[in-house]
N, C-alpha and C positions, 0 to 999 in steps of 0.2 A: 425438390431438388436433391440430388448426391451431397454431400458434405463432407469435408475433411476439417474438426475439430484440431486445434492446435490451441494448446493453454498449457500450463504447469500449476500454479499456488489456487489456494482454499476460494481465493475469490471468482474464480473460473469455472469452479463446479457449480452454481448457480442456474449460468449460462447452458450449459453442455447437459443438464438436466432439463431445461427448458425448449433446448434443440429435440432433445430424445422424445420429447411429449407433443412435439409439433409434427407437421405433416408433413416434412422435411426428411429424410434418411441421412445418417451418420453414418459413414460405411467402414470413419477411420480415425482414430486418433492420436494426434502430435503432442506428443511432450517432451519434458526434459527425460534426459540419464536419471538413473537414482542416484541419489547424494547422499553421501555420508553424514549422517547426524549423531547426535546425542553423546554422552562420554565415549562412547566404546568407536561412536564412530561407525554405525555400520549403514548399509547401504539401506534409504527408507527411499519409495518411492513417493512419486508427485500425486499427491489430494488426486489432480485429474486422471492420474492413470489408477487409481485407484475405483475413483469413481466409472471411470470408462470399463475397469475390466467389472466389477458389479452388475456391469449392463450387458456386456459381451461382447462388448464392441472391439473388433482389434486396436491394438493400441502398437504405434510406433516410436522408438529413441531413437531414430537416427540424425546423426546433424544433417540439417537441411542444404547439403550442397554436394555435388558433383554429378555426373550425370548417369550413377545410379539409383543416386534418390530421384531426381526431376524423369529418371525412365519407372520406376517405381509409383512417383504422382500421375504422371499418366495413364499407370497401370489400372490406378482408381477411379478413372475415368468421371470427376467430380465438376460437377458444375461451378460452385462456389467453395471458400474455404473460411469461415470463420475463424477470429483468431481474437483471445483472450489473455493477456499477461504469457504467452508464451516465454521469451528470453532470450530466443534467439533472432539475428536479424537475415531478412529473407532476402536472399541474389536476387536480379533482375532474370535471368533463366529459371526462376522456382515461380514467381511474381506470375510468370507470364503463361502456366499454365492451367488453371482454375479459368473455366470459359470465363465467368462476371468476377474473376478478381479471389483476393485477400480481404473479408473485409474484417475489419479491426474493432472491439469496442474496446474503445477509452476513458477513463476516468477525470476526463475535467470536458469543461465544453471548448474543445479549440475553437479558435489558435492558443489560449490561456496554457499553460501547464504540460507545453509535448516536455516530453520523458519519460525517466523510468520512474518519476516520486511524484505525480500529479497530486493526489488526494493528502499525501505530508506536506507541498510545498502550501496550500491549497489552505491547511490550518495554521500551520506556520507563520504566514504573511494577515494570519484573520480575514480571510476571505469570509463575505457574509453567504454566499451562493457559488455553489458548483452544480458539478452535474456530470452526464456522460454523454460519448458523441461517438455513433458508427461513422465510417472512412473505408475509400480505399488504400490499401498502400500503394504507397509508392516507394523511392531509394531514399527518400529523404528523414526526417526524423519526426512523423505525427506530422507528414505533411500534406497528404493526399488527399481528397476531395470528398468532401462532409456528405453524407447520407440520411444520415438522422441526429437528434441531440433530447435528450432529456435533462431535467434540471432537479438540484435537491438540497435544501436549503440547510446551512452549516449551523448546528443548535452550538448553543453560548458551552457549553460544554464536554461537547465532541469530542473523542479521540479519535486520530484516524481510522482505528479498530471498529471503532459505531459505525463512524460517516462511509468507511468502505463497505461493510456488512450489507448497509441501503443500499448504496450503489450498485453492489453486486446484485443484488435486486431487480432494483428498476433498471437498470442495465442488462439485464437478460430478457428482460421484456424486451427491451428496443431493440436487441441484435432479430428476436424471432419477428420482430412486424419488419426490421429492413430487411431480412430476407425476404418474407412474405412480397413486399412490393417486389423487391430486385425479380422473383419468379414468375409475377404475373407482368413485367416492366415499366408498372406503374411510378418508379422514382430514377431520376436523373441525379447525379453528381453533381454538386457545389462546388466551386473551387475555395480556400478558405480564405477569409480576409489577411490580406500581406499587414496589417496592422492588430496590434493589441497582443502579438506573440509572446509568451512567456517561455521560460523553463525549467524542468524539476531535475535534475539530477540525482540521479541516487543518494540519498540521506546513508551516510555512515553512521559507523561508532562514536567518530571525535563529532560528529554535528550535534549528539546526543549530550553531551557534556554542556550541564546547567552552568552558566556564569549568571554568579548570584549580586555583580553589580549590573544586570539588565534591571529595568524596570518589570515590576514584578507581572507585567500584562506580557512582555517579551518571553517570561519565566513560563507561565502559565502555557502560554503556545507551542513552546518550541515541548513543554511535558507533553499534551496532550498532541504532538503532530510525530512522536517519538513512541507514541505508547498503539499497540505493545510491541512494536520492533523499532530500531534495534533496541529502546526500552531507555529511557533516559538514567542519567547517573551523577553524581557527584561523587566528591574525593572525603577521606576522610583525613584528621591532623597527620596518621601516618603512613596516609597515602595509599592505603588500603581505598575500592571504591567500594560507591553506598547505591545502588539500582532506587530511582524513583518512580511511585507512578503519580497518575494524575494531585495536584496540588489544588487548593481550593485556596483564592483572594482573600485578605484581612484587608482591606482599606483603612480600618481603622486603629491600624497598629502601625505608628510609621519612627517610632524609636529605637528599632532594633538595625544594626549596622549591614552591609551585605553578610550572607553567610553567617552571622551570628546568630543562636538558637534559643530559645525557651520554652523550655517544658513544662506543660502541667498535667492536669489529671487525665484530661480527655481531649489535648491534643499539642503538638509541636509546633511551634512557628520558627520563620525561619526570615533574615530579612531581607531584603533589594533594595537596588538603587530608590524605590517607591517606597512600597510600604510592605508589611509581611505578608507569604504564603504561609499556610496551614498546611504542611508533609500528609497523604495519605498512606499508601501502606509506602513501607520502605523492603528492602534485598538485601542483608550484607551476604560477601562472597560465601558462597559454600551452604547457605541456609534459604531457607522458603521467605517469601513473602510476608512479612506482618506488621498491623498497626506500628503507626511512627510512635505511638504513646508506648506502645510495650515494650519496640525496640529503646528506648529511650529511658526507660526504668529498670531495663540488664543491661545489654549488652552496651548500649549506644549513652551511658550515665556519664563516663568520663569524659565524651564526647560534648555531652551537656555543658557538665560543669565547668570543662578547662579549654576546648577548644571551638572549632568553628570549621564549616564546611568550606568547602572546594575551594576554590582558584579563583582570582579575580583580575582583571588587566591592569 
């Protein structure tokens, strides 16, 4: 079949490199604008348009709507459109002209997780099993009719970063076999169960923010369903913040107060409504990444000695 790739972030190059190696034709691809990054701020383009132009593939930014772009989609003359973390949402005039559709891969098994944060909300709540599911679109939000579904089991230690990494994976497999059926017409549309629907909303900055009176399995979750974007954080005594990443369980340390810390040789604990985490590397503003034990012996000693992390309810 013709194809028209539509994706933007790292997780969609998977996909669109699995498209290109199939017996399918890419004849185009949809991405975001480039966006302004890093201090200076300058214009970096999207992982997939990077990826697409490595390949040669023309690559398009236009927003998807008016009836220059939908005479433009046409111009492609494309059978199907795969669609990958794209960003943007598609008219019912764009919807409607890909002869078999929009098809969409998603990161959780719907109905579970339509949104833009499946695979955060996914660790978040300690889900033991996810997975990913083709669809077509429809106007609604992760609501159109299931195609395919693959499954991938949430390791006790995950961060979204791991668990999406898989999924982009084995999720690029599944988008290139639902094609494959959709070409030869070997698979028919599901409708999806009106029951068991969840939602992820996009995880901000403030959802990132540890409260160290959760129990420390709450603590533990909300680290690793934040890492590495937008990256979890605490507060310091003067309110300067402290970037956290993944934290590891102390069960056996359940004296220490929320927020209240102890250092030793070879590592920091910190404590919750339960019992203490173990801080892995820590961020203060302006500075790289390092052991919570090194930060804790310069920079972060006062912090030791006199005060205590973040915010509590």
């Amino acid at each position: 079949m013709r194809l028209l790739f539509a994706g933007t972030p790292e997780p969609a190059v998977p996909a669109l490199r699995a498209l290109l190696a199939s017996d399918h034709e890419v004849v185009a691809v949809l991405t975001r604008a480039d966006a302004p990054a890093g201090r200076g701020r300058r214009l970096v383009p999207s992982p997939v348009r990077v990826a697409a132009e490595e390949a040669g593939i023309p690559v398009l930014t236009d927003v998807p709507r008016g009836e220059e772009f939908v005479a433009r989609l046409r111009d492609l003359d494309v059978d199907a459109a795969p669609v990958v973390a794209y960003g943007h949402l598609l008219r019912p005039e764009v919807l409607a002209v890909p002869r078999l559709g929009w098809v969409n891969l998603h990161f959780s098994v719907l109905p579970a997780w339509r949104g833009a944060a499946p695979v955060q909300h996914a660790v978040l709540a300690g889900d033991e099993v996810t997975g990913a599911t083709t669809f077509l679109l429809d106007e609604g939000m992760d609501t159109g009719p299931v195609l395919g579904t693959t499954t991938e089991t949430i390791r006790p230690r995950d961060t979204t970063g791991d668990l999406l990494g898989r999924l982009a994976d084995s999720g690029a497999h599944l988008l290139v076999a639902t094609l494959d059926a959709l070409a030869t017409g070997d698979l028919a549309p599901a409708p999806q169960s009106p029951e068991g629907a969840s939602y992820a909303p996009k995880i901000t900055r403030d959802d990132a923010l540890v409260r160290w009176d959760d129990p420390a399995l709450a603590v533990d979750r909300r680290v690793r369903a934040v890492t590495p974007a937008p990256g979890a954080w605490t507060t310091l005594p003067d309110g300067a913040r402290l970037g956290l990443g993944p934290v590891a369980p102390r069960p056996d340390v359940t004296d220490l107060a929320p927020g209240v810390l102890r250092a030793g040789k070879q590592e920091v604990l910190v404590g919750t409504a339960t019992h203490a985490v173990a801080l892995g590397d820590v961020q203060p503003v302006g500075k790289k990444p390092m052991a919570a034990a090194d930060w804790a012996r310069g920079a972060g000693r006062t912090v030791v000695e006199t005060g205590r992390l973040g915010e509590t309810r």
